[in-house]
N, C-alpha and C positions, 0 to 999 in steps of 0.2 A: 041794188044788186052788186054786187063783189065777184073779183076774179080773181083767182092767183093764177099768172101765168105764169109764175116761176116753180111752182110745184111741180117735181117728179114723180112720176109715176111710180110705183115698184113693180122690180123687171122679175120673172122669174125663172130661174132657170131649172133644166129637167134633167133627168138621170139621164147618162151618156150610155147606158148599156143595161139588156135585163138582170135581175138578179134580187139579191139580199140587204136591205141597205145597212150601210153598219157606219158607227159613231168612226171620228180618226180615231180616235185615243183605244179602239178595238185593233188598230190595224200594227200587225206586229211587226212594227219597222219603227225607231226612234223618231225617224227623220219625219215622219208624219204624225206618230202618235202622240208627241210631243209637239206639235203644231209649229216646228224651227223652220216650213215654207208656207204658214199661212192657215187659217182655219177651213173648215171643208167637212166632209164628208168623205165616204168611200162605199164599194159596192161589191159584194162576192158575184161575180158573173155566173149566171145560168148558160146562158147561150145569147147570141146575135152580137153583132160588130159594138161600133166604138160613133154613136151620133155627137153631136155639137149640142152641148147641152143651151145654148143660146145663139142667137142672133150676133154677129162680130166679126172678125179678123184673125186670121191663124199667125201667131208670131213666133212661133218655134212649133218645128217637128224634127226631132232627134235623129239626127243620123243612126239611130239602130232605132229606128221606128215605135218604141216601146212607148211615147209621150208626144203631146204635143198641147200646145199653149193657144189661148183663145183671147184677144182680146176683146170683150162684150161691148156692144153701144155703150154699156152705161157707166161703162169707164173700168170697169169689172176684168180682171186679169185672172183666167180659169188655167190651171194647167190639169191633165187628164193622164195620170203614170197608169197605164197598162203593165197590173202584174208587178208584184214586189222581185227586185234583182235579175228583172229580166232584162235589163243593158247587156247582159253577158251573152242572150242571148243573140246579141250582132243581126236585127233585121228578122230573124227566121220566126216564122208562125207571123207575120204581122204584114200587109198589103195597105202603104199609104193611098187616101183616096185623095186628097190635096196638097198644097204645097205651101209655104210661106208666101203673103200677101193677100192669101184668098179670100175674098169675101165668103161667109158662109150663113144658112140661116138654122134655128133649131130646129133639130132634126137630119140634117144632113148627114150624111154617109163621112166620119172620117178615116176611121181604119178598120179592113177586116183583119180580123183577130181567127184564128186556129186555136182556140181553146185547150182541144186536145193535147195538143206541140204545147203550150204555155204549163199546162196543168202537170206534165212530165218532164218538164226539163228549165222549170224556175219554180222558184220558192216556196210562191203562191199566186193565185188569181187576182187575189184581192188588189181593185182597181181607185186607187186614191185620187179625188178630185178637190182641189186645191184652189183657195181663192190666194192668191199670191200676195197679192197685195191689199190681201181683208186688213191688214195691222195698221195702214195709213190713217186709220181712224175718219172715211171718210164719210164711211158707207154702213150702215145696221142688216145685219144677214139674220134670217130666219130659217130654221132648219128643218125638216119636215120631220113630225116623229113616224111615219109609215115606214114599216118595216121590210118590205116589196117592192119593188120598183120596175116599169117597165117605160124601154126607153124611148125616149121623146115625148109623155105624153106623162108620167108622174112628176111632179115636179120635188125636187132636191132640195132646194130653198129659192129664198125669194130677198130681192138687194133693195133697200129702199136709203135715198138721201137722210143722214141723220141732223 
């Protein structure tokens, strides 16, 4: 009989909000669709807030509430941009549900989002989710090809030890 105890699981993590799912390299911002903070995904929002698409630790939430950064058990660094150029909007349409330090599990509540307010007065919806530190070369990401997404419960992709 054989064990490996050293073998990781792969963690998966889930769309942070309902909607569209769309490739970065769709998402009309350089800074994403050219993958200059990491590879990821992104999601045109339908409706409902902003969940934690995994299991981890909040290590940034942006003083204009627009983002906030997850670090996953599995060592996984998720950042979550609500809405392309909405830094400008200073806070407004977005109610943080936590803070930095916070333990969180997937699924949880991180920010309610006013769609409305976002969809009239920034650029666009489209929510980019960002593994930040996918380029360390540590980790193999698998990406969902589902086109739909709803939050907490489709999963986005999936992190496993390379």
């Amino acid at each position: 009989m054989r064990f490996n105890f050293f073998k990781k699981e792969a963690v998966d993590f889930y769309t942070p909000v309902n909607g569209k799912i769309l490739s970065l390299e769709e998402v009309p911002d350089p800074v994403f669709s050219q993958k200059m903070m990491g590879d990821g995904m992104a999601v045109l929002p339908t409706n409902g807030d902003i969940l934690s698409p995994a299991k981890g630790t909040v290590i940034l939430v942006a003083a204009t509430k627009h983002a906030i950064g997850i670090h996953a058990e599995d060592g996984s660094e998720i950042l979550i941009h609500v809405g392309l150029e909405t830094v400008e909007l200073d806070g407004k349409g977005f109610n943080v549900a936590v803070k930095e330090g916070d333990k969180v599990s997937a699924g949880q509540l991180l920010i309610e989002v006013d769609w409305e307010y976002i969809s009239t007065n920034a650029k666009s919806t489209i929510t980019p989710i960002v593994i930040t530190n996918s380029q360390d070369g540590k980790k193999q990401y698998v990406f969902t090809e589902e086109k739909e997404g709803t939050a907490g419960k489709t999963v986005l992709f999936t992190a496993s030890a390379k």
